[in-house]
C-alpha positions as CSV (number, residue, x, y, z in Angstrom):
1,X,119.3,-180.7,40.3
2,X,117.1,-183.7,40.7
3,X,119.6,-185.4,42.7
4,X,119.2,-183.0,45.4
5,X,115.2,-182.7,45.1
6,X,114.8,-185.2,47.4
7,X,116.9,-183.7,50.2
8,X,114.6,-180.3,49.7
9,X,111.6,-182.7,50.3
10,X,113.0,-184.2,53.4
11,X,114.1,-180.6,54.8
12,X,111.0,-178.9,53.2
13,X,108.4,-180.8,55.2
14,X,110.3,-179.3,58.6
15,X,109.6,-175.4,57.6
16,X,106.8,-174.0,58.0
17,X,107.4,-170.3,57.7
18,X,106.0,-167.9,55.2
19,X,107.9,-165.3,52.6
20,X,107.2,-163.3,49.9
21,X,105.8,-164.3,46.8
22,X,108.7,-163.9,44.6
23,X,107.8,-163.1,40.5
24,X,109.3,-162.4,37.7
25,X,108.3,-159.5,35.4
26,X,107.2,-160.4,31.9
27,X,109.5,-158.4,28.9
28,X,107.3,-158.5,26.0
29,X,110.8,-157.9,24.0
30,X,112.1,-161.0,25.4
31,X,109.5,-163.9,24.7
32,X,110.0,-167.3,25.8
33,X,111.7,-169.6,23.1
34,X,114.8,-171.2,22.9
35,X,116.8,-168.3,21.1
36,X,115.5,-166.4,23.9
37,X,116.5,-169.2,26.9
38,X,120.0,-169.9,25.6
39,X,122.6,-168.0,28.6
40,X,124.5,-168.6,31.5
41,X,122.1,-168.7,34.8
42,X,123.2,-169.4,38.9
43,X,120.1,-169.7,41.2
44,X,119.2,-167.1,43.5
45,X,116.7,-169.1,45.0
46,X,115.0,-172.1,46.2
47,X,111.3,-172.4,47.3
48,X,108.8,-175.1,48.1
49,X,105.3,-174.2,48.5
50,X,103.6,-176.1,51.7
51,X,100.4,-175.6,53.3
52,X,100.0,-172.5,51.4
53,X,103.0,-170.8,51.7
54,X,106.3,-170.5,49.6
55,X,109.5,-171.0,51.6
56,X,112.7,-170.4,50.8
57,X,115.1,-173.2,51.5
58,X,118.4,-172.0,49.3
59,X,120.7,-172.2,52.4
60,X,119.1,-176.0,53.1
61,X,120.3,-176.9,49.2
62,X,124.2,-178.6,49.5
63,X,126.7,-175.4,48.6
64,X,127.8,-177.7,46.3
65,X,124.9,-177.3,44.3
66,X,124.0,-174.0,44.8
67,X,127.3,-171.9,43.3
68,X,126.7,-173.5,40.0
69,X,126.1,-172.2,36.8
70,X,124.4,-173.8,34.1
71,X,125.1,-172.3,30.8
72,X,122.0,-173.5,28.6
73,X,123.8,-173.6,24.7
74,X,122.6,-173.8,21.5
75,X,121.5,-177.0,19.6
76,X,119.6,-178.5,22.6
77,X,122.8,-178.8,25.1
78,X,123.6,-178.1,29.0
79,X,126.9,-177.6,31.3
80,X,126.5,-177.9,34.6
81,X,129.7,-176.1,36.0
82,X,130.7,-176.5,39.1
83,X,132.2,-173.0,40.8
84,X,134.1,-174.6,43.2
85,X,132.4,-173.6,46.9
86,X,133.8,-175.5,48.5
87,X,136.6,-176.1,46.8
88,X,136.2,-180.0,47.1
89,X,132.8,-179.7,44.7
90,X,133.4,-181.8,41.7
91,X,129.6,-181.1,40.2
92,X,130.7,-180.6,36.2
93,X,128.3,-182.0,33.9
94,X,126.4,-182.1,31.1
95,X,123.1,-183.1,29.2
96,X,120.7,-182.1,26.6
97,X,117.3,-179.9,26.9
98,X,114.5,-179.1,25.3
99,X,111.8,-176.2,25.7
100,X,108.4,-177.1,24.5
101,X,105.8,-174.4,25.4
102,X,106.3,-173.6,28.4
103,X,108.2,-176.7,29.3
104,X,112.1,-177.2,29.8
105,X,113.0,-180.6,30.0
106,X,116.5,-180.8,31.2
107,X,117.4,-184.2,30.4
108,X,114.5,-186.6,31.0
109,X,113.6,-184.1,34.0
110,X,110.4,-181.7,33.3
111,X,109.9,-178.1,35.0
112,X,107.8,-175.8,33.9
113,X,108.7,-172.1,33.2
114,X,107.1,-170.1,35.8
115,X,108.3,-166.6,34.7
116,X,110.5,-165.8,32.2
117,X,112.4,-162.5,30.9
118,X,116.3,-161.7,29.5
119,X,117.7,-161.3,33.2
120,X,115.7,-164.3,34.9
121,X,114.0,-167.6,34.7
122,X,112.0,-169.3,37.2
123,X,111.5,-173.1,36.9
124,X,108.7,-174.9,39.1
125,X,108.7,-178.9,39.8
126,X,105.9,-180.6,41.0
127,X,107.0,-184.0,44.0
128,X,105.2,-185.8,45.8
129,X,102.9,-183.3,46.6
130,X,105.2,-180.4,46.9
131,X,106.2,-177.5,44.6
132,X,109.5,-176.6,43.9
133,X,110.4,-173.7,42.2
134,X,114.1,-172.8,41.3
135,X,115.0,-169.4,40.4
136,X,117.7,-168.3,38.3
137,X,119.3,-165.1,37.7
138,X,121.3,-165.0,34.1
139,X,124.7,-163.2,34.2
């Protein structure tokens, strides 16, 4: 993901437009923790937040990048997997994380958990002066 934020920063600083404020509902049966965090997630969406409003740049992000999953496994590790849209995508990798509070550190990257529940999780990165958030829809 990080590899891309840069792009969204570049195409970020040309939109302007506003959307709705997207959340994600709370399930007090479903509390954040890594028991709760381990699943297989594809992003739904993209958003940067400038001059007061969130934007949703999904369709800006590389296709590549975007039909992904990322299964989060137990005993702290990550696959990236690549679905294959296009079908010259070669994006398969992995790493380790770690959730600490509200914190996910995916590899040395840190995002904070925005919203949380068993169906979603929404991530938000702070660079160089924008905010990113990254939601994910679990399947």
């Amino acid at each position: 993901m990080s590899k891309y934020l840069m792009f969204i920063i570049g195409v970020g600083a040309l939109f302007f437009a506003s959307c709705k404020k997207t959340t994600i509902a709370a399930d007090p049966n479903c509390p954040l923790d890594s028991a709760h965090v381990i699943g297989k997630y594809k992003i739904s969406s993209i958003k940067v937040k400038i001059v007061g409003a969130e934007t949703d740049v999904t369709d800006r992000f590389d296709a590549c990048a975007v039909d992904d999953t990322m299964n989060i496994l137990p005993r702290n590790v990550y696959e990236n997997i690549d679905k294959g849209t296009p079908s010259t995508c070669n994006n398969d990798y992995s790493g380790n994380w770690d959730l600490v509070d509200s914190t996910l550190w995916i590899d040395a990257t840190e995002y904070k958990v925005v919203g949380f529940n068993c169906n979603s999780i929404a991530l938000a990165k702070d660079s160089s002066g924008f905010k990113f958030k990254f939601y994910y829809n679990r399947y």
